[in-house]
N, C-alpha and C positions, 0 to 999 in steps of 0.2 A: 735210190731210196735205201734207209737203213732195213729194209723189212726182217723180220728176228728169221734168221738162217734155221734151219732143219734141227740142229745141235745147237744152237742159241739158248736154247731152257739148258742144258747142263751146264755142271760148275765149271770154270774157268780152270780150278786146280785137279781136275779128273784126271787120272792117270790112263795111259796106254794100256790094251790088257787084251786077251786074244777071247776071250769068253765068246761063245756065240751070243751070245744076251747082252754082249756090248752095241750102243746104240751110234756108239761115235770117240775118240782118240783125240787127245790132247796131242797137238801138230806143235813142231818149234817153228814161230813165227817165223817169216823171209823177208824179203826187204820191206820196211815201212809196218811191217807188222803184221804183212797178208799171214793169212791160213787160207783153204781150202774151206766152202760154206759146211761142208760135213762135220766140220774139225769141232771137238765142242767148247774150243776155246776162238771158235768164230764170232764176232759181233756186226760182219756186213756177207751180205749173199757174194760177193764178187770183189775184184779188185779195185778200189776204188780211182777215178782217177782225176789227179789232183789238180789237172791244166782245168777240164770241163770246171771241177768243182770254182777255182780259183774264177773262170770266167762269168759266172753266173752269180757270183760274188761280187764282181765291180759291174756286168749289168744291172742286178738288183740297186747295188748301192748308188749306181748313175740314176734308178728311176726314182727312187728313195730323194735324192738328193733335188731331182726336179721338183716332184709331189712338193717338198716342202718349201722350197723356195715357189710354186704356184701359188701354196693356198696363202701365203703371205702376200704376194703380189695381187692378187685378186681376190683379198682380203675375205678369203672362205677357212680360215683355221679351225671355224668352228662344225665346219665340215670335211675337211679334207683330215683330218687328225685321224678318220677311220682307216682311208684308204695308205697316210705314210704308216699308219702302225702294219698293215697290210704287208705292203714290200720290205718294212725293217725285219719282219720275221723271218720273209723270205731269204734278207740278207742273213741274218743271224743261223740261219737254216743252211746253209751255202759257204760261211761264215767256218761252223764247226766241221760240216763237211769235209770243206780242204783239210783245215788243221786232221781232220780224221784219216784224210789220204796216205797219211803222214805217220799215222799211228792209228793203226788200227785193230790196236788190242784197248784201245780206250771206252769204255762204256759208256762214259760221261761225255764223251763226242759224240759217240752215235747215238747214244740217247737225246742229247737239245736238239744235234739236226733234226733226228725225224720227229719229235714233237711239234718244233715248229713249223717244218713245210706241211705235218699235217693240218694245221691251225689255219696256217695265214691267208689260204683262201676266205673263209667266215670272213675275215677283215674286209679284204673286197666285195664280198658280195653284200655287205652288211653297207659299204659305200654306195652301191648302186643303188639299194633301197633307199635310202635316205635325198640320193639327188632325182628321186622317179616324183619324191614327196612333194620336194620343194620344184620340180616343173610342174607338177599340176597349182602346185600354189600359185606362182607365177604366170603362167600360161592360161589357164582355163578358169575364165569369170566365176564360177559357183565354187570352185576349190576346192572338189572331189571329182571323185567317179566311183561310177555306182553306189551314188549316197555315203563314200566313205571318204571321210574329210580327209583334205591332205597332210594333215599332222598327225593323223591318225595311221594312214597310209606305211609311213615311217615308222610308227611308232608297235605298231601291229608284227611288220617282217621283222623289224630288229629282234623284237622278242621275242620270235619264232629261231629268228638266228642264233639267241642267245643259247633256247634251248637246243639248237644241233650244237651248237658249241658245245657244251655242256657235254653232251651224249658222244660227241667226238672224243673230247678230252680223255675221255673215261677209258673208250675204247682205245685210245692212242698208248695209253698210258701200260694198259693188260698187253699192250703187243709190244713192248717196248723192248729193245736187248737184254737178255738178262731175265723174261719172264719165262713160267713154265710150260708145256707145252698146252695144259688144261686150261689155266689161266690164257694164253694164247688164243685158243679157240674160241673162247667168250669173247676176250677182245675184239677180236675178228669180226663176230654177231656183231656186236654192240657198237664198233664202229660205223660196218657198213649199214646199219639204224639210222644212223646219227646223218651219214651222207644220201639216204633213202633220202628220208624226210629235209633235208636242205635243197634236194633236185628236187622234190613235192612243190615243195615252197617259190622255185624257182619258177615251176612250169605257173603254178596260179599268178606268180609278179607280171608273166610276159603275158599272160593275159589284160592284165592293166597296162600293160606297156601299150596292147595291140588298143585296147579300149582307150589312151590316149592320143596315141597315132590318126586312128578314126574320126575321132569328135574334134583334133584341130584342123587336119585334112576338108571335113566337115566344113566348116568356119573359114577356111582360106575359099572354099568353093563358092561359098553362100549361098549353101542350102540347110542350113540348121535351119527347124522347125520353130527352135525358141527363142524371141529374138532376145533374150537377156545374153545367150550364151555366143550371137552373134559380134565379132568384133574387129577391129583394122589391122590385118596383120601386112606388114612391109614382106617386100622378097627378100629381106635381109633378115627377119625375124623366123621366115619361112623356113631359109634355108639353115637358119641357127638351131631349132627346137631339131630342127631334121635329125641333123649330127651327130645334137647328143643323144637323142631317141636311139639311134643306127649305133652308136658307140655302145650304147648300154647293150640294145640285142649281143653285139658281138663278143662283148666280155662276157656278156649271160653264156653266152654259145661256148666259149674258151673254158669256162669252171662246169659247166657240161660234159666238154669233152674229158677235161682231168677228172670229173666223177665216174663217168663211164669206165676210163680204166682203172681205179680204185675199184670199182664194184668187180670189175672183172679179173684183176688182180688178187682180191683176197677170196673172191668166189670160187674158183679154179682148184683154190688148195696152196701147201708149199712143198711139196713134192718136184723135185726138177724134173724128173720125167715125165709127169700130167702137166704139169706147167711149169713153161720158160721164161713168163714175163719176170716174178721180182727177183731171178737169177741172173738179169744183163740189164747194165747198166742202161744203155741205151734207149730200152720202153721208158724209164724216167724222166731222162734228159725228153724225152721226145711230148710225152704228151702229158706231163707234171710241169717239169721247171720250164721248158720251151713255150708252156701254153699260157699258164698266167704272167711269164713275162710279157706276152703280149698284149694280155689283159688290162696290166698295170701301165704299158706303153699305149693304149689305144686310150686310157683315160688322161695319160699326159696329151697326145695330143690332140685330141675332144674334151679337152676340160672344161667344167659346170662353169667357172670360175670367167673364163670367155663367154657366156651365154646368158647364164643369171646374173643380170648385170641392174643394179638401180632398187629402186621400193620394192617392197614383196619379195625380193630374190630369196629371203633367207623369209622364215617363221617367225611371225611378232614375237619379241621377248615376254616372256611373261613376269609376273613381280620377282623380286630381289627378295630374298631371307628378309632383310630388314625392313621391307614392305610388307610381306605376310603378318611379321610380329606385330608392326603399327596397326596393320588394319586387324587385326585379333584382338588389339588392346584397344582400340576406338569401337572393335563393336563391343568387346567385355563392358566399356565404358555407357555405350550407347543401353544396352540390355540394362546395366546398374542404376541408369536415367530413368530408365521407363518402369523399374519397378518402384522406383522411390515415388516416380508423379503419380504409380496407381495405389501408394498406400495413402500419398495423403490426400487424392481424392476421395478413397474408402474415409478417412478419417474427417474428410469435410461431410461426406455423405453423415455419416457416423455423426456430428455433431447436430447436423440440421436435423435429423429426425429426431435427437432427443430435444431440440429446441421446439419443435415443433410439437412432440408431446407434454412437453414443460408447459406451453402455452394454453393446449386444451382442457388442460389437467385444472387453469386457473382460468 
């Protein structure tokens, strides 16, 4: 992880100086660009190293490259586009890394990486939401749970995801190489906000998840109470929903666990002596990049794409731009009909009473 080194907030052109009130010494870079993370011309806590980086760069880009050739073949683009933008970030994270192995007086390396490994979770988790939507679409005759429709289902997390996005960003950005220490600290806050409330988010989906599980479990036993919700599930259909139900817990479970050491990583402090996690590369590699690649490989090989198969799999489209307009202009039209027949029945009205006073009158 890029996380901003102890001397990270000072200038890059600071000079050496023996002051006791110096806080850190401009190091002449050594091979590839390392400095020591004290140095205040450091931009990564540690050495970087370029094989790990390099491999987790053509892992990503091999899961990258499935994702998109599934959602084409199982004609899901208009779902799966959440989860490739997902692992492209990851590549592109993995991506700038290496090259950073490599040079690592660059700020604009360490800066994209750790922008986007911090990001490209959201992308995933923002995919799981969207395929939990369309299984109960699919799967369950009434097309919610717990009275909350399944378009809505969708439509509810992502939004909530948008907002941790959002509050990540922010915080990603305040801790990013190159900021100050004060500036630092809030970031710090504000990001782990941002990952609070996406594990919040997390823990209420797998209760929907578990409230699915239940009510088809339900339904294969035949003991639903109502028989509208009662319906013929194959052992092939049984063990289809299973999968991806079990694939979503386990990715849910995998960005869990990368949350868990985020919180505990920026919780701790950046002091290497209270804390050794974002000083060794290793915590990274192990429960960041190691864990959502798994994430991203457990939805390759549990793909929605195998399961939602036929009518219902996806969300009825709803009208076209050029449909909204038409039907805006037939009712503009229809409204313009109805006031012109109510003026000239006023004006028939209107005539007949004065014909009918015209007559009593003679």
């Amino acid at each position: 992880m890029a996380s901003p080194s102890p001397a990270s907030s000072q200038s890059a052109t600071s000079t050496q100086t023996s002051s006791a009130t110096a806080s850190c010494v401009t190091v002449t870079p050594g091979k590839n660009g390392y400095v020591p993370n004290d140095a205040c011309n450091a931009e990564w806590n540690y050495n970087l190293s370029f094989t790990a980086a390099l491999l987790f760069t053509i892992l990503f880009g091999i899961t990258t490259a499935v994702h998109i050739f599934q959602a084409f073949i199982h004609q899901k683009v208009k779902m799966s586009w959440v989860i490739i933008m997902g692992t492209a970030w990851e590549f592109i994270s993995f991506l700038f890394r290496a090259l950073g192995a490599k040079n690592q007086q660059s700020l604009a390396f360490a800066f994209i990486s750790q922008i986007f490994v911090l990001l490209a979770p959201l992308w995933i988790n923002a995919f799981l939401y969207m395929v939990l939507g369309r299984m109960v679409y699919f799967f369950i005759p009434s097309k919610s749970l717990w009275r909350i429709k399944a378009t809505n289902i969708t439509k509810i997390f992502v939004w909530l995801d948008v907002a941790s996005f959002i509050t990540q960003v922010a915080g990603g950005l305040m801790i990013s190489p190159g900021s100050s220490p004060n500036q630092i600290l809030i970031g710090i806050h504000v990001y782990m906000g941002g990952i609070g409330f996406q594990e919040f988010c997390i823990l209420i989906f797998i209760a929907l998840c578990t409230k699915f599980y239940l009510m088809k479990s339900e339904e294969e036993r035949g003991l639903s109470d109502s028989p509208n919700r009662i319906i013929e599930t194959t052992p092939a259909q049984g063990r289809s929903w299973r999968q991806l139900i079990w694939a979503i817990y386990a990715a849910l479970a995998l960005i869990t666990v990368r949350i868990i050491f985020r919180m505990i990583e920026f919780a701790s402090g950046l002091d290497p002596s209270k804390n050794p996690i974002p000083f060794h590369e290793a915590y990274f590699y192990a429960l960041d990049a190691a864990v959502m690649l798994l994430a991203c490989v457990v939805m390759n090989i549990v793909h929605p794409g195998r399961i939602l198969v036929g009518e219902e799999s996806e969300f009825p489209k709803g009208p076209t731009r050029k449909e909204k307009k038409e039907a805006r202009r037939v009712k503009k039209m229809e409204k313009k009909a109805a006031k012109e027949k109510k003026l000239v029945m006023q004006l028939e009205t209107d005539a007949s009473k004065e014909h009918s006073l015209a007559y009593n009158m003679v």
